[in-house]
PDB file of N, CA, C and O in Angstrom:
ATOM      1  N   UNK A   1     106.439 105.710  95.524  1.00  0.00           N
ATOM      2  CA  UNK A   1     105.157 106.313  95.851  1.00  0.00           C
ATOM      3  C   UNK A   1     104.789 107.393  94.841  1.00  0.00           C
ATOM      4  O   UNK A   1     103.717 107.616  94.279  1.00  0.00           O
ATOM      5  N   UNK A   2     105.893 107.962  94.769  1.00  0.00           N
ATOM      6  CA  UNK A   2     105.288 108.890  93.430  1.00  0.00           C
ATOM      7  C   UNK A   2     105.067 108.655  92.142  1.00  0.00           C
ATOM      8  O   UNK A   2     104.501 109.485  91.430  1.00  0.00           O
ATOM      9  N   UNK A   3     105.639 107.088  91.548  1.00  0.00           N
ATOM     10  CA  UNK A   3     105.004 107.337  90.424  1.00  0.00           C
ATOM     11  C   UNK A   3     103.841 106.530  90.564  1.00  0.00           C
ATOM     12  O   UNK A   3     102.970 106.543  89.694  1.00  0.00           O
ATOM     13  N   UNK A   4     103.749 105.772  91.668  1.00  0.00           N
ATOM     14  CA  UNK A   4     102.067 105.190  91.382  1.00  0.00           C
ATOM     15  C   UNK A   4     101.473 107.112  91.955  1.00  0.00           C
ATOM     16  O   UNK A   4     101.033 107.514  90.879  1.00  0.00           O
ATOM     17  N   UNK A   5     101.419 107.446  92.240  1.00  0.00           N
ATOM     18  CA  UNK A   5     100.538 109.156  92.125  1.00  0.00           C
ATOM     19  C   UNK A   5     100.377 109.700  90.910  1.00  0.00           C
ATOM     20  O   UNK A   5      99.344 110.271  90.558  1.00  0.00           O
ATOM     21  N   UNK A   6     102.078 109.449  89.732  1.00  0.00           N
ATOM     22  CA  UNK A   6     101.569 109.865  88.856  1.00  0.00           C
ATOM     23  C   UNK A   6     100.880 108.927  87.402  1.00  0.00           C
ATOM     24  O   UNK A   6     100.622 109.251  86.243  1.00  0.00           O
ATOM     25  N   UNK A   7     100.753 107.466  88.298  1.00  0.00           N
ATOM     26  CA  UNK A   7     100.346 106.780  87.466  1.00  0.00           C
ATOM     27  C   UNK A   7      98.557 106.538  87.727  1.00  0.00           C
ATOM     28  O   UNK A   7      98.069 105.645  87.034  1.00  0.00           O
ATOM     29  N   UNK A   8      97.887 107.063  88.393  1.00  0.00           N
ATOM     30  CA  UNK A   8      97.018 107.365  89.230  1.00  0.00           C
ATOM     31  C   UNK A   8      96.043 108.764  88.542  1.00  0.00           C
ATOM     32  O   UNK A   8      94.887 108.775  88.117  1.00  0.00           O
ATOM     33  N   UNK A   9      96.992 109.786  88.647  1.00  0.00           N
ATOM     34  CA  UNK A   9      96.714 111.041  87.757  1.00  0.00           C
ATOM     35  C   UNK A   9      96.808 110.822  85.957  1.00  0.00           C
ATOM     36  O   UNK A   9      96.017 111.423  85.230  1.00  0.00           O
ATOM     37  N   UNK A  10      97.512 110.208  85.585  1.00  0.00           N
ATOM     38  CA  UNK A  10      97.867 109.746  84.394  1.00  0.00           C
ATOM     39  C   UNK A  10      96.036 108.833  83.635  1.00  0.00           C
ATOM     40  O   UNK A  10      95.371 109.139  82.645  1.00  0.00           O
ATOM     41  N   UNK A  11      95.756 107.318  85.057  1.00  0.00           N
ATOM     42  CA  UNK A  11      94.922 107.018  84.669  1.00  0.00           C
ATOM     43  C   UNK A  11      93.283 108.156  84.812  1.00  0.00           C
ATOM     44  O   UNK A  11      92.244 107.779  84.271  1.00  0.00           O
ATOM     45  N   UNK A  12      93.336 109.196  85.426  1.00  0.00           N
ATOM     46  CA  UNK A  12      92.198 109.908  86.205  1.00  0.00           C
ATOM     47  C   UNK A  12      91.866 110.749  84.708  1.00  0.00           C
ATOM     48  O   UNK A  12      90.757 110.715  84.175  1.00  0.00           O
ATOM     49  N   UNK A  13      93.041 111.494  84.157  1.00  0.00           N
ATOM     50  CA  UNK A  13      92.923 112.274  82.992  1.00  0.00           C
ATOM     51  C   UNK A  13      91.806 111.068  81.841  1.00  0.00           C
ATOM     52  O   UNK A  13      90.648 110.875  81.471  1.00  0.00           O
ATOM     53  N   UNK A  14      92.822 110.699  81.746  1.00  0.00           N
ATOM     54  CA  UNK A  14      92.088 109.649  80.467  1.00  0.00           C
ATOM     55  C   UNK A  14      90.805 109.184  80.710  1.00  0.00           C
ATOM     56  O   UNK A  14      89.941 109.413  79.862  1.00  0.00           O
ATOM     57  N   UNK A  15      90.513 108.539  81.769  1.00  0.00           N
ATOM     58  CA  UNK A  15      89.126 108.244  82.210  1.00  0.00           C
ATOM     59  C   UNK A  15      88.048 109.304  82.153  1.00  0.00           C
ATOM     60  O   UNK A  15      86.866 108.976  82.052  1.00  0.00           O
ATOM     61  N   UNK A  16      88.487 110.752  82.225  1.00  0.00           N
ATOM     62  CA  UNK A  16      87.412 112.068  82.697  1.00  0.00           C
ATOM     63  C   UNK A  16      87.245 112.474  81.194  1.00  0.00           C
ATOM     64  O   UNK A  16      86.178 112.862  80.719  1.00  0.00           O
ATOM     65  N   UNK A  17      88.836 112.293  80.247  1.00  0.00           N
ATOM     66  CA  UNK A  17      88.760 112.873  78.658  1.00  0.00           C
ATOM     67  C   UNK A  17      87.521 111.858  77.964  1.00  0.00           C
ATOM     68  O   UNK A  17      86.761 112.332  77.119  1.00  0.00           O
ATOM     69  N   UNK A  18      87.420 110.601  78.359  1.00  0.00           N
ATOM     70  CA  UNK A  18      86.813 109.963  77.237  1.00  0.00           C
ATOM     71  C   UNK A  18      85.202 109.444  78.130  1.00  0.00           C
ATOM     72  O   UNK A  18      84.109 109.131  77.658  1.00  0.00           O
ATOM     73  N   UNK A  19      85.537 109.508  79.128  1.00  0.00           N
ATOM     74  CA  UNK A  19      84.257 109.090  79.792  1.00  0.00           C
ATOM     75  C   UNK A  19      83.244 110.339  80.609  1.00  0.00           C
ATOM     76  O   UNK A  19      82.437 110.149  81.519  1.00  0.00           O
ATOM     77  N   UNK A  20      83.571 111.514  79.998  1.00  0.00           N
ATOM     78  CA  UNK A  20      82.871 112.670  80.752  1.00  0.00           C
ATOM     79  C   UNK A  20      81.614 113.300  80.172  1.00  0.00           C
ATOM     80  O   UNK A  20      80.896 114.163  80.678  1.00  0.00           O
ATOM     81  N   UNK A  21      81.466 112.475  78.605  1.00  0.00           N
ATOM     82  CA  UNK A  21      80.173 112.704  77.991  1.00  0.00           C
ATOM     83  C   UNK A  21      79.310 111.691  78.039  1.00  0.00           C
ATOM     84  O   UNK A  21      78.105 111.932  77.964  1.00  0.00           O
ATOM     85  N   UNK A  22      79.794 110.355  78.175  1.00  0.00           N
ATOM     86  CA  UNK A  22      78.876 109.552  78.665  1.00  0.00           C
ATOM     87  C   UNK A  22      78.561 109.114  79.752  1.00  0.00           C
ATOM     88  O   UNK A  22      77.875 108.094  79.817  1.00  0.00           O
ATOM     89  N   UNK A  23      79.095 109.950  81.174  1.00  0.00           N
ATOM     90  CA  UNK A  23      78.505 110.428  82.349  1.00  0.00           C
ATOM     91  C   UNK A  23      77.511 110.781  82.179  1.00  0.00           C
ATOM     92  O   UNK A  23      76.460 110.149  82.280  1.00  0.00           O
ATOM     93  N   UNK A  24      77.690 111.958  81.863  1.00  0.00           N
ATOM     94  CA  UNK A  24      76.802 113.449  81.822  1.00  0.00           C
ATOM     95  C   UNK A  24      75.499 112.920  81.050  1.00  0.00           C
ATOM     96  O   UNK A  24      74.387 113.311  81.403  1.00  0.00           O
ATOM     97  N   UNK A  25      75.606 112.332  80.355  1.00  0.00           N
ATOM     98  CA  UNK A  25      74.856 112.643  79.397  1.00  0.00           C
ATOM     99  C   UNK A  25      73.561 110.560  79.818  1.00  0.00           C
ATOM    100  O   UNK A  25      72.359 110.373  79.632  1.00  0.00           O
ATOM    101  N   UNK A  26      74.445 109.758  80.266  1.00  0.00           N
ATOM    102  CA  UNK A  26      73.624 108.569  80.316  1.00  0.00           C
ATOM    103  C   UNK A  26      73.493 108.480  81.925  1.00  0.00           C
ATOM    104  O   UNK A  26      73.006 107.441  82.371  1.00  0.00           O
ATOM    105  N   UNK A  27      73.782 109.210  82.580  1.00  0.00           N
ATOM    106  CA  UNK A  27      73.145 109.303  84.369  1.00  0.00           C
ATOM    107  C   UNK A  27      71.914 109.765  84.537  1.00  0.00           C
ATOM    108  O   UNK A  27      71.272 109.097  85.347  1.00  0.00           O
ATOM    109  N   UNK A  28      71.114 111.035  83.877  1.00  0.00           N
ATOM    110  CA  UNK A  28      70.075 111.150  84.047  1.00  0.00           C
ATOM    111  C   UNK A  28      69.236 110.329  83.457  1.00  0.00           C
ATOM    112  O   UNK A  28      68.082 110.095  83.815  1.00  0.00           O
ATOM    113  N   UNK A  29      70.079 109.667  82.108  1.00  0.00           N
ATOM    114  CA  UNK A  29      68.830 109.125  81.188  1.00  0.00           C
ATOM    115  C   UNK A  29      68.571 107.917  82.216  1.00  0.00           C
ATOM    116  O   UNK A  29      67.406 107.569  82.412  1.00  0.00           O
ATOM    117  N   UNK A  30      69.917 107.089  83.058  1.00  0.00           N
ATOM    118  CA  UNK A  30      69.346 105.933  83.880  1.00  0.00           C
ATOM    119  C   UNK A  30      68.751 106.404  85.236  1.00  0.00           C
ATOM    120  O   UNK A  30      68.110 105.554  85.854  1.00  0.00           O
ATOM    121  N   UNK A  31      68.868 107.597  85.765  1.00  0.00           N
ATOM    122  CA  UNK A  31      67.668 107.876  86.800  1.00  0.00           C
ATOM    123  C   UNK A  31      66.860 107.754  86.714  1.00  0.00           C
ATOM    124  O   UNK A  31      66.124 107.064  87.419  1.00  0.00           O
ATOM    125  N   UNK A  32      66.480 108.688  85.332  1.00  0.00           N
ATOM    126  CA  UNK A  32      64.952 108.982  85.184  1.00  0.00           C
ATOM    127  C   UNK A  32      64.293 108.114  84.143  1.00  0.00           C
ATOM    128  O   UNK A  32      63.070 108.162  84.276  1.00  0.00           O
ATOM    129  N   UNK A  33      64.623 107.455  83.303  1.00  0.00           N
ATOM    130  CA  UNK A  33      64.516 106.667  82.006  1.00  0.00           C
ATOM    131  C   UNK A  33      64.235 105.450  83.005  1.00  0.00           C
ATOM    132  O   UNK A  33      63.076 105.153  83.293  1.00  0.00           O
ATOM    133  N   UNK A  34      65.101 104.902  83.417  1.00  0.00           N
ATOM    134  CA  UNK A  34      65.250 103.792  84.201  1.00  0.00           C
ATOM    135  C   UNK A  34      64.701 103.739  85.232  1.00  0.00           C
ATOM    136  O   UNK A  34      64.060 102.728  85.518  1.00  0.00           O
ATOM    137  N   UNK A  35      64.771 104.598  85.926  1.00  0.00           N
ATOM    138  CA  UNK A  35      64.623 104.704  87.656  1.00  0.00           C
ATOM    139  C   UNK A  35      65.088 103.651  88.196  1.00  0.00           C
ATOM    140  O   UNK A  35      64.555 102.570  88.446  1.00  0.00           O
ATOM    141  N   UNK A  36      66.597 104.220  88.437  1.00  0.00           N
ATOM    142  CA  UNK A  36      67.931 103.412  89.067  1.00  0.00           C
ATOM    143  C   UNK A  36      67.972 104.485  90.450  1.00  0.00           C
ATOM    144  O   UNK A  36      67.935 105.715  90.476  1.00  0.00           O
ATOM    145  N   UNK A  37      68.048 103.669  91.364  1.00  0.00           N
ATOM    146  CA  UNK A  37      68.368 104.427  92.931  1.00  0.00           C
ATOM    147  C   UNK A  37      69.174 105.420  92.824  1.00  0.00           C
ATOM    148  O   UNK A  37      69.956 105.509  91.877  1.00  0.00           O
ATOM    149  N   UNK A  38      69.100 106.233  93.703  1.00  0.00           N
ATOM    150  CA  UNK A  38      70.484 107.096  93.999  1.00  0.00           C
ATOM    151  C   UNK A  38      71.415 106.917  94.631  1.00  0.00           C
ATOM    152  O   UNK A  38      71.242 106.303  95.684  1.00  0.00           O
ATOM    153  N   UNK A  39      72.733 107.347  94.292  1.00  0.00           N
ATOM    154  CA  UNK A  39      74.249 106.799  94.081  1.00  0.00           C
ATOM    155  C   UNK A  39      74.901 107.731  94.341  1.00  0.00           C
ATOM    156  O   UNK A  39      75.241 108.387  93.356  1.00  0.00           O
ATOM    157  N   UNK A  40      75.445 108.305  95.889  1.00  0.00           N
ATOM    158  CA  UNK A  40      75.758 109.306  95.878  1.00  0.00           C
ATOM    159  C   UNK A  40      77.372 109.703  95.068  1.00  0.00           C
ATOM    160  O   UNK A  40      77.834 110.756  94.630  1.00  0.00           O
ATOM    161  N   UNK A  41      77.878 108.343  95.138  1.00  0.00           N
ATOM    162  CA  UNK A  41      79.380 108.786  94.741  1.00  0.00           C
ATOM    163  C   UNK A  41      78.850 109.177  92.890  1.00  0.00           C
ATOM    164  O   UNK A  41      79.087 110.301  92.446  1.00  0.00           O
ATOM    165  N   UNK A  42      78.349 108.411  92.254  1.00  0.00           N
ATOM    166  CA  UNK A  42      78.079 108.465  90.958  1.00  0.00           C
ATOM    167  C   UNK A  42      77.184 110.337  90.435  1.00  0.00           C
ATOM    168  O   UNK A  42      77.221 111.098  89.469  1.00  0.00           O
ATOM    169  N   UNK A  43      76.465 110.276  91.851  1.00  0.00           N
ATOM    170  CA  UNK A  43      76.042 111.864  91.409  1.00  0.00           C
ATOM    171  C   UNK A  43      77.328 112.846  91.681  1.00  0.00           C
ATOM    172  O   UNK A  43      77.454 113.933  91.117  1.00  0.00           O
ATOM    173  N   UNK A  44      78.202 112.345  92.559  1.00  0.00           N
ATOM    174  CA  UNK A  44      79.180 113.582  92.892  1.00  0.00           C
ATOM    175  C   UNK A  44      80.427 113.193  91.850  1.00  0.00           C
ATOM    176  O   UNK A  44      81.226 114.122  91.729  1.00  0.00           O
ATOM    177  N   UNK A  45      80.723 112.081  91.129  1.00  0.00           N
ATOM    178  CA  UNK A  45      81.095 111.908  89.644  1.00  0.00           C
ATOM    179  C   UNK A  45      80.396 113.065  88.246  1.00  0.00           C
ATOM    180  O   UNK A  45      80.935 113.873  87.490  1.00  0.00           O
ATOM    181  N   UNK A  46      79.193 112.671  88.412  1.00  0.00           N
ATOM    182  CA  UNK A  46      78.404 113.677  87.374  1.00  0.00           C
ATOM    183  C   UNK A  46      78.713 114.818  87.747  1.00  0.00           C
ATOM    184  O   UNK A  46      79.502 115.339  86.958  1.00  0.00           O
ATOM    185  N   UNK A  47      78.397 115.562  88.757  1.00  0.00           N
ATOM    186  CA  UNK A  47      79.025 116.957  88.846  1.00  0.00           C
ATOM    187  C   UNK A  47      80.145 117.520  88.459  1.00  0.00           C
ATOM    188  O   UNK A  47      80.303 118.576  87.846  1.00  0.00           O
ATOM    189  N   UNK A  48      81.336 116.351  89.056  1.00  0.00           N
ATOM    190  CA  UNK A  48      82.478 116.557  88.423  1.00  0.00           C
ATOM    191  C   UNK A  48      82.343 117.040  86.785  1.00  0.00           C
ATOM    192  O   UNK A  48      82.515 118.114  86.208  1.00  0.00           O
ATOM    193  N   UNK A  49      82.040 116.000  86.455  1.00  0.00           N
ATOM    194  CA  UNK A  49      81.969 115.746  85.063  1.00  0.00           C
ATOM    195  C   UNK A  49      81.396 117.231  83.882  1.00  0.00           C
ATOM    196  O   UNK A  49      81.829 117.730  82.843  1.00  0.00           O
ATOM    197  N   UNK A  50      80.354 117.442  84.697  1.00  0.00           N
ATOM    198  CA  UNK A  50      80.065 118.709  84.487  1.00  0.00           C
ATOM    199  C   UNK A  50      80.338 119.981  84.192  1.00  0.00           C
ATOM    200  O   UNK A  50      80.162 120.770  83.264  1.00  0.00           O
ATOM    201  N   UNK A  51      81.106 119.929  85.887  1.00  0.00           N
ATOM    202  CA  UNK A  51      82.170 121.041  86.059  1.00  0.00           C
ATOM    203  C   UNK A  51      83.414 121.136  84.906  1.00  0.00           C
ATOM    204  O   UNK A  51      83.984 122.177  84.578  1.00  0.00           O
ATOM    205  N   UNK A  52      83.669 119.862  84.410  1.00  0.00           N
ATOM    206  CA  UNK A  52      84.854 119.543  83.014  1.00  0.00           C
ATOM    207  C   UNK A  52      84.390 120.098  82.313  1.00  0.00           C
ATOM    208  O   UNK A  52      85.089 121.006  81.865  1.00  0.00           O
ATOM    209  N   UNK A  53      83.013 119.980  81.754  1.00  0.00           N
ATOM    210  CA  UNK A  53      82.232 120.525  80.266  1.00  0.00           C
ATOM    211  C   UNK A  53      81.921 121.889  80.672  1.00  0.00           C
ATOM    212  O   UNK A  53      81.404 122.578  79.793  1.00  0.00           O
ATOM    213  N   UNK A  54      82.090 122.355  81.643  1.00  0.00           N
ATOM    214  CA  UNK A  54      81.437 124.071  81.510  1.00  0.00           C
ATOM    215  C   UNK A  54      83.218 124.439  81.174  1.00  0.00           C
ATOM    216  O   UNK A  54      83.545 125.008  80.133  1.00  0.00           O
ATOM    217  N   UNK A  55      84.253 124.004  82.246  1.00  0.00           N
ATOM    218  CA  UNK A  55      85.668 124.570  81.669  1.00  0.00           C
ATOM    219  C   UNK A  55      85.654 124.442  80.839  1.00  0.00           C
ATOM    220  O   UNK A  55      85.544 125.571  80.362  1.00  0.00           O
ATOM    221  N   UNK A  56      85.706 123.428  79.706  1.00  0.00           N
ATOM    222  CA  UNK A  56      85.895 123.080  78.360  1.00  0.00           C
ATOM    223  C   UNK A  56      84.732 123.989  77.359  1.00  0.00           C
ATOM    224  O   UNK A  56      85.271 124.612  76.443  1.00  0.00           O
ATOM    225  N   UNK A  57      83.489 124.092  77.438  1.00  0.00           N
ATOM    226  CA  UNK A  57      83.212 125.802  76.715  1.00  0.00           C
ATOM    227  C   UNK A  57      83.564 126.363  77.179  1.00  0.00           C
ATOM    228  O   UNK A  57      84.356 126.981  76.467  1.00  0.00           O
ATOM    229  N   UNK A  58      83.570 126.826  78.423  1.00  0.00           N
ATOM    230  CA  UNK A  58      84.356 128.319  78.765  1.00  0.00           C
ATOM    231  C   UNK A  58      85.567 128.103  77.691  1.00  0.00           C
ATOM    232  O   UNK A  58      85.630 128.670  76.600  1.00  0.00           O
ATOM    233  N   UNK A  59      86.277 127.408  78.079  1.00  0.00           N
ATOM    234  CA  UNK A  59      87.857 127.902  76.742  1.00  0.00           C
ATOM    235  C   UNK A  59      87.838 127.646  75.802  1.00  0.00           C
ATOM    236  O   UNK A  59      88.676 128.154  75.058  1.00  0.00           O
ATOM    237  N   UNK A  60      86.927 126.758  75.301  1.00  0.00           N
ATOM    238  CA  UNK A  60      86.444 127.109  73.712  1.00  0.00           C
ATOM    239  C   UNK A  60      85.679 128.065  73.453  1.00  0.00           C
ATOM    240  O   UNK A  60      85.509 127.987  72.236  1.00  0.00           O
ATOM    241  N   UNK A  61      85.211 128.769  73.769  1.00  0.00           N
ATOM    242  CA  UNK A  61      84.327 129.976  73.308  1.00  0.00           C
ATOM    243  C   UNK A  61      84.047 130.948  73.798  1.00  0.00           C
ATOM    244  O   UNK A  61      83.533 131.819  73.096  1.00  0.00           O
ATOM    245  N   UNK A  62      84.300 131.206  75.359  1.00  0.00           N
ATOM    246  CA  UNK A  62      84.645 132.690  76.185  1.00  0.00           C
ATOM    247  C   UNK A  62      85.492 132.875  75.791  1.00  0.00           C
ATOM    248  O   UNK A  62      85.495 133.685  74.864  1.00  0.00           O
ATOM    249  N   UNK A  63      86.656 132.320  76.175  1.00  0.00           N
ATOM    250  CA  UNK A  63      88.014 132.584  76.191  1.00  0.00           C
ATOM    251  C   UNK A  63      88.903 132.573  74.976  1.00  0.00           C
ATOM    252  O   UNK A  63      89.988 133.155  74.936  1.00  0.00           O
ATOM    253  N   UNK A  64      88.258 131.713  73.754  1.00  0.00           N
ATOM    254  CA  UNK A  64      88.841 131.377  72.485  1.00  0.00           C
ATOM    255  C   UNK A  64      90.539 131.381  72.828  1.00  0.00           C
ATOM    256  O   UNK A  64      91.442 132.136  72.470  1.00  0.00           O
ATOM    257  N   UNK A  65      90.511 130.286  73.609  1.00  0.00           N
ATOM    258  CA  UNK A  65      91.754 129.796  73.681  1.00  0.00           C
ATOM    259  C   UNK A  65      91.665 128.137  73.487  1.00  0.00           C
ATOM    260  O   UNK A  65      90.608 127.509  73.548  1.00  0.00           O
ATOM    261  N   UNK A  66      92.993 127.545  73.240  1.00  0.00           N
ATOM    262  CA  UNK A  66      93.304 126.154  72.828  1.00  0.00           C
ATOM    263  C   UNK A  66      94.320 125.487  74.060  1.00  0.00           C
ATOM    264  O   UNK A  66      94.850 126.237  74.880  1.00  0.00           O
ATOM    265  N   UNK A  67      94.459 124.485  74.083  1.00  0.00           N
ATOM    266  CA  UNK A  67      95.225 123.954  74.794  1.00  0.00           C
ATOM    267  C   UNK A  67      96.459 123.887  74.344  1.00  0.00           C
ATOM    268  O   UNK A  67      97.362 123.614  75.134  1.00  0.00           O
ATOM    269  N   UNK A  68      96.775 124.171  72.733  1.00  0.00           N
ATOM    270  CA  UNK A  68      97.941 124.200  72.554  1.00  0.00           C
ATOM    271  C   UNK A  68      98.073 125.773  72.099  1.00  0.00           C
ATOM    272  O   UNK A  68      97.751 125.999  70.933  1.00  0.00           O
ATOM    273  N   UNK A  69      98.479 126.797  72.832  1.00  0.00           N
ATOM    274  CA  UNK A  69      98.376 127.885  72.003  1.00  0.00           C
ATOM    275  C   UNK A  69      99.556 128.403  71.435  1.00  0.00           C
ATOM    276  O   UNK A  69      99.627 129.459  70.808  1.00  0.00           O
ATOM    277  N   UNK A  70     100.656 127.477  71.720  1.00  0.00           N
ATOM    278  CA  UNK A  70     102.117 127.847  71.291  1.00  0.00           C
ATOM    279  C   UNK A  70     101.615 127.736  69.646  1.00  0.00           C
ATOM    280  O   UNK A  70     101.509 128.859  69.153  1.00  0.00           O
ATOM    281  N   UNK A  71     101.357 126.864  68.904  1.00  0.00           N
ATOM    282  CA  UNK A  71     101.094 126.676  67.719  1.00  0.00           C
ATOM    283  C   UNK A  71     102.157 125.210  67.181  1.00  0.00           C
ATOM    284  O   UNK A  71     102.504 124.723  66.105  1.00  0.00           O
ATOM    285  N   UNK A  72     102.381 124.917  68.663  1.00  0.00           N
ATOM    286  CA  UNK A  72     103.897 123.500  67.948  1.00  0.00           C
ATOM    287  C   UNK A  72     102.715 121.936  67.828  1.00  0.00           C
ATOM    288  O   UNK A  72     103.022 120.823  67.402  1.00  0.00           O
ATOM    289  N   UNK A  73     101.768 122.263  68.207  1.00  0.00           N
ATOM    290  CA  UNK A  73     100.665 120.973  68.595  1.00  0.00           C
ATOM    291  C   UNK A  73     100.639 120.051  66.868  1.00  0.00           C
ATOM    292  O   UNK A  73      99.950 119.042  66.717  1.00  0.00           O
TER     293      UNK A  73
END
């Protein structure tokens, strides 16, 4: 049971790293561009998604910190 959890979390990362700008960024264009219904799980996806890109400036540029800050990266 636990490693399908961490095979689960494993797939969730990768999916949010590479698919969180073309959420964000092609959901409104198919709302409103398109006028595609509303989707509640897909809007509460985008938020998510969101919420990723404000952490991700916040620690690039409030915080001017890295994910690797040991310097071994």
């Amino acid at each position: 049971m636990l490693s399908i959890l961490k095979e689960l979390y494993g797939t969730g990362i990768l999916f949010f790293y590479y698919m969180k700008y073309i959420i964000l960024i092609g959901w409104p264009l198919l709302r409103f561009g398109l006028e595609y219904k509303d989707n509640i799980i897909i809007d509460v996806l985008w938020v998510f998604c969101l919420l990723l890109m404000i952490k991700d400036i916040v620690y690039k540029f409030v915080l001017k910190r890295s994910y690797c800050d040991s310097g071994r990266c």
